[in-house]
C-alpha positions as CSV (number, residue, x, y, z in Angstrom):
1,X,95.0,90.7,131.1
2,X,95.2,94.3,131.3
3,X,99.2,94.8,130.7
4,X,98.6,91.9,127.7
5,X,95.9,94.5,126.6
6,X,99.0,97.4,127.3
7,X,101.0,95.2,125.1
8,X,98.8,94.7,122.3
9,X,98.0,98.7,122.0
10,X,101.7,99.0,121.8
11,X,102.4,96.7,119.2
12,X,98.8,98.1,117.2
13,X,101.0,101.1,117.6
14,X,104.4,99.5,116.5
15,X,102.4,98.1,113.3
16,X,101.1,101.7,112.1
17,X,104.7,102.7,112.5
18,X,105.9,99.9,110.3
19,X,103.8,100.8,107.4
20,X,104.0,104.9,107.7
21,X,108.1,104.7,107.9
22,X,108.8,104.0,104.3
23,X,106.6,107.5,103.7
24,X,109.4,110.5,103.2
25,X,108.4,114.2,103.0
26,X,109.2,115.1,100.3
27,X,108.8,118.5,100.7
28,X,112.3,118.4,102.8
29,X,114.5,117.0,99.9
30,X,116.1,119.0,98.1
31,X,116.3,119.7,94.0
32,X,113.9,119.1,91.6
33,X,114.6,115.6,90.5
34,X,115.0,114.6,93.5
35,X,112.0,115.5,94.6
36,X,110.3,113.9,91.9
37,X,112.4,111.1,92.7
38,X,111.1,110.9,96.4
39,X,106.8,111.5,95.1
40,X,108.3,108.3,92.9
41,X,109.3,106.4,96.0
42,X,106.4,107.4,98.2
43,X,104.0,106.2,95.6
44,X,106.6,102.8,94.9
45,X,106.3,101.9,98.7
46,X,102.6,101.5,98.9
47,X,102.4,98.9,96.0
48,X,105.8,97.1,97.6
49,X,105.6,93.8,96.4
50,X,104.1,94.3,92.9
51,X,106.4,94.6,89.8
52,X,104.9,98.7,89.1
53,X,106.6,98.9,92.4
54,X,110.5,98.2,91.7
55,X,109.9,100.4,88.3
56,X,109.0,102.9,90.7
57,X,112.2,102.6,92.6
58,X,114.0,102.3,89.4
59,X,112.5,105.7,87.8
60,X,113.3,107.2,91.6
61,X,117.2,106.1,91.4
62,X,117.3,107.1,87.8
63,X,116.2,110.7,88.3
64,X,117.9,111.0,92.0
65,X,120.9,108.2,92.4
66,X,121.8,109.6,95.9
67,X,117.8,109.0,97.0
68,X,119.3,106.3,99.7
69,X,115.5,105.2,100.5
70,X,114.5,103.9,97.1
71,X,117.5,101.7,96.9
72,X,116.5,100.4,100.6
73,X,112.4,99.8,99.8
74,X,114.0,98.1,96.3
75,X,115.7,95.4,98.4
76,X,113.3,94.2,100.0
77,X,111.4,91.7,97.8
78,X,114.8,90.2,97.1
79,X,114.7,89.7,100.7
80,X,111.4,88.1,101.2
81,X,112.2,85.9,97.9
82,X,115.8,84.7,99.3
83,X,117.6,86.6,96.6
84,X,120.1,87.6,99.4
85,X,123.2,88.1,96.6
86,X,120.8,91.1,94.8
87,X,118.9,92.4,98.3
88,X,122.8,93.2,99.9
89,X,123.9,94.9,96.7
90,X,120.9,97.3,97.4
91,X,121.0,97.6,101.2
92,X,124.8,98.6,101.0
93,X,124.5,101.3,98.5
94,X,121.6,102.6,100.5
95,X,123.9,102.4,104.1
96,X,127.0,104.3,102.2
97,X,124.3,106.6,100.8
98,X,122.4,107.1,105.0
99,X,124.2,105.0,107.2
100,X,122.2,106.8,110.2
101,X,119.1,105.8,108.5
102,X,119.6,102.3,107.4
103,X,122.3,100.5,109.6
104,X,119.8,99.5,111.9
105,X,117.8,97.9,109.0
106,X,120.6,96.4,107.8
107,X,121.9,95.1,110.9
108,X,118.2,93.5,112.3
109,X,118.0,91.7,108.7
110,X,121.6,89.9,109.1
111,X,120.5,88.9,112.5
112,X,116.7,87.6,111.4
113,X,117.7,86.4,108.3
114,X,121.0,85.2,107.4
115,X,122.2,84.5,110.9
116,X,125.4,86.7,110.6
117,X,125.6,87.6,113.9
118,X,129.2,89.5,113.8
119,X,127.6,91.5,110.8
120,X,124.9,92.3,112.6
121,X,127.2,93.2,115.8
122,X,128.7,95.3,113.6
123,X,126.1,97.6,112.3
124,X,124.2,98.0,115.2
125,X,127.4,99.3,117.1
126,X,127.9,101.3,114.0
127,X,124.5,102.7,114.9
128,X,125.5,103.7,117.9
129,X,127.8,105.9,116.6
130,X,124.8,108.4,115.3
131,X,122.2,107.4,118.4
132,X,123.9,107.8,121.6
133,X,120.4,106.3,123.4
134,X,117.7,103.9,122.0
135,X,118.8,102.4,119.0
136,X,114.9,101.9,117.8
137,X,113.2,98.9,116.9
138,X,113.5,96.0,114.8
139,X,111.7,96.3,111.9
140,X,108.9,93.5,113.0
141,X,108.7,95.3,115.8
142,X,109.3,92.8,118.5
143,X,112.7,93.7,119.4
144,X,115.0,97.1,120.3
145,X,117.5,96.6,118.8
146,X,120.0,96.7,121.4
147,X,117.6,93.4,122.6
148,X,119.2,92.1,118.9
149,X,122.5,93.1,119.7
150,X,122.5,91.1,123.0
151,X,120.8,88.2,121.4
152,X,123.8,88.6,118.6
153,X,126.2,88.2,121.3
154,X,124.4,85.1,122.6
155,X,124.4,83.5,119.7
156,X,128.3,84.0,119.4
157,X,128.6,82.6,123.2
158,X,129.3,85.6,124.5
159,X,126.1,85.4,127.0
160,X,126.8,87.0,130.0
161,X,127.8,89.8,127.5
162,X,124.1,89.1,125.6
163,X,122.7,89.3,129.6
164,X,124.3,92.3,130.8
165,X,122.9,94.2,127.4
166,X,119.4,93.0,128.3
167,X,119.4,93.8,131.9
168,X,120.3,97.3,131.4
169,X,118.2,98.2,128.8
170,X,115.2,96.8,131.3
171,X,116.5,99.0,134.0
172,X,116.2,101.8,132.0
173,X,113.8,104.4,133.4
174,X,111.1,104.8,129.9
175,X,112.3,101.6,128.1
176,X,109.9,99.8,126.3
177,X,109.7,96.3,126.6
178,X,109.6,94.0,123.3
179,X,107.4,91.0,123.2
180,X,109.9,88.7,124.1
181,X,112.6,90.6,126.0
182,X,112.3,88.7,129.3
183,X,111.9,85.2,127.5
184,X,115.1,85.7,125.6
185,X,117.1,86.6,128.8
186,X,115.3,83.5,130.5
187,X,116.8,81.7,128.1
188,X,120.3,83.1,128.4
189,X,120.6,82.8,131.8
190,X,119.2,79.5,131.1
191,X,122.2,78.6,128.8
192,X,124.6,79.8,131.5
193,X,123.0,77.3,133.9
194,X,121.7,80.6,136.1
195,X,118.5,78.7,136.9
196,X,116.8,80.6,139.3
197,X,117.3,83.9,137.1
198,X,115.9,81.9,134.3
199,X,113.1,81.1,135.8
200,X,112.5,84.9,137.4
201,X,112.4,86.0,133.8
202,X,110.1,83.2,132.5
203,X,108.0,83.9,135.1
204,X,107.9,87.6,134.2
205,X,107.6,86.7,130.5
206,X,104.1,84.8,131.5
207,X,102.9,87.6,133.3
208,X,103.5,89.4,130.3
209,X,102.6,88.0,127.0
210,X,103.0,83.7,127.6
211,X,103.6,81.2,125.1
212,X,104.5,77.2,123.9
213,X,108.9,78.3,123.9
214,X,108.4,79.9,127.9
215,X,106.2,77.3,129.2
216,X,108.9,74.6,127.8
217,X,111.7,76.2,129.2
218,X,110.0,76.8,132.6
219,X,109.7,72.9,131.9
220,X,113.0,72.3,131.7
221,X,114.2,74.1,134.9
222,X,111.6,72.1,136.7
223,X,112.6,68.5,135.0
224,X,116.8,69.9,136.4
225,X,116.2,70.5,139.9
226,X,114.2,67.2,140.0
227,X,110.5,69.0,140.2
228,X,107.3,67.8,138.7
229,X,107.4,69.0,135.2
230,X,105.0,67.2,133.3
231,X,102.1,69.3,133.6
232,X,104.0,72.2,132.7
233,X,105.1,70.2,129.5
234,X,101.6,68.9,129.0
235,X,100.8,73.0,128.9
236,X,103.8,74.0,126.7
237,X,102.2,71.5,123.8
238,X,98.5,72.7,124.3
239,X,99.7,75.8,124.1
240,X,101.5,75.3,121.0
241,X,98.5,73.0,119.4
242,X,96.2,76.4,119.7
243,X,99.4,78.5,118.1
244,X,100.7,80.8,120.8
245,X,104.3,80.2,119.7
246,X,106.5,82.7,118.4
247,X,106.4,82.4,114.5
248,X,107.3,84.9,111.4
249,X,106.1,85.2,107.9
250,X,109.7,84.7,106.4
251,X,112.1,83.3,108.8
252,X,112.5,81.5,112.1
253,X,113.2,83.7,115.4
254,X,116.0,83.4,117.7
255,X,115.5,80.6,119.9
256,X,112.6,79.0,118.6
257,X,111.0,75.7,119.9
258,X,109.4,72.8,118.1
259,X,106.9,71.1,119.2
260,X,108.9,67.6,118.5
261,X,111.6,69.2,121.1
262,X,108.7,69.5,123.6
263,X,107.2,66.6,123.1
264,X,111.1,65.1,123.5
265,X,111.1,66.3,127.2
């Protein structure tokens, strides 16, 4: 209970940072206009969403095109709405603009949402090039995003590649853990048909923060190696019935589970 109680305080934490980062001082930027252009943008970014919003970020491009944060904060309705042709158009113009600032965006948003893994590969080794240590979070924040990197290489089957990443970055005296960082290397050792390191990191994972997806796959490695696994399956789809799964506004994450896959066990 108490490092779930750790873990929630961190993510309270993660949440505040989410809706503070758009905020730019302004008082750093230089020339007029585009100072006006980033009072524009600060003012844009807490009515995101509404359509005074995106004429915000319009009037902030007009009077400062090189303002690389108002093309960013403009893409992301077209994001949310699916209008991935309109929300790239944006997002690259604010990269060649700030690649240090927005290539982790960029990359964590190919990853979560269109599935382009080697894209996403791409930018977040990109990143690297400006960040020699942690790469930050994803913008959810659930994930490092070296944690999406790894999972990147998963998806492509390069998994001991995608476990190596993961492994590391838990060694890593300070790290800070995502919510599902053990569950998705449980997973990939999983895949690679590394049982008992599967299970070590499921195990970890319910220690942690628990959930329908872990207690399934803890149900699988028992249901292999010929153990009783029906109780654990019976918990996987209680668990899921009372919605501790892992579930997003606006997309699906990485290894998801369904409860008909569960209930297919």
């Amino acid at each position: 209970m108490e490092k779930f109680q750790r873990y929630y305080l961190s993510f309270l934490l993660l949440i505040v940072y989410t809706n503070t980062i758009a905020q730019v001082n302004c008082s750093a930027v230089e020339g007029e206009n585009c100072k006006k252009a980033c009072e524009l943008y600060n003012w844009a970014s807490d009515l995101q969403g509404f359509a005074e919003s995106q004429e915000g970020f319009d009037k902030a491009i007009e009077l400062c095109p090189d303002f690389s944060h108002a093309y960013m904060e403009k893409a992301v309705p077209y994001l949310k709405n699916g209008d991935f042709i309109t929300w790239k158009i944006l997002i690259d113009k604010a990269v060649a603009l700030d690649p240090k600032m927005h290539l982790g965006y960029r990359g964590w948003t190919k990853f979560q949402f269109l599935r382009d893994y080697k894209g996403a590969i791409q930018d977040l080794e990109g990143l690297k090039k400006y960040y020699s240590g942690d790469l930050g979070r994803s913008q959810n924040g659930d994930y490092n995003l070296d944690v999406v990197r790894a999972m990147s290489y998963s998806a492509l089957g390069q998994k001991e590649k995608a476990a190596g990443i993961i492994e590391r970055l838990l060694a890593t005296r300070g790290y800070v853990k995502g919510m599902f960082d053990h569950y998705q290397l449980g997973v990939t050792y999983f895949e690679l048909g590394r049982y008992d390191k599967a299970l070590e990191n499921f195990e970890k994972q319910s220690k942690e923060y628990n959930f329908a997806e872990n207690i399934y796959f803890k149900s699988k490695v028992s249901k292999i190696r010929n153990k009783d696994y029906l109780d654990l399956k019976m918990l996987a789809l209680q668990t899921y019935d009372e919605g501790k799964t892992m579930k997003d506004v606006y997309t699906h994450y990485f290894n998801k589970v369904y409860r008909q896959q569960i209930e297919a066990l």
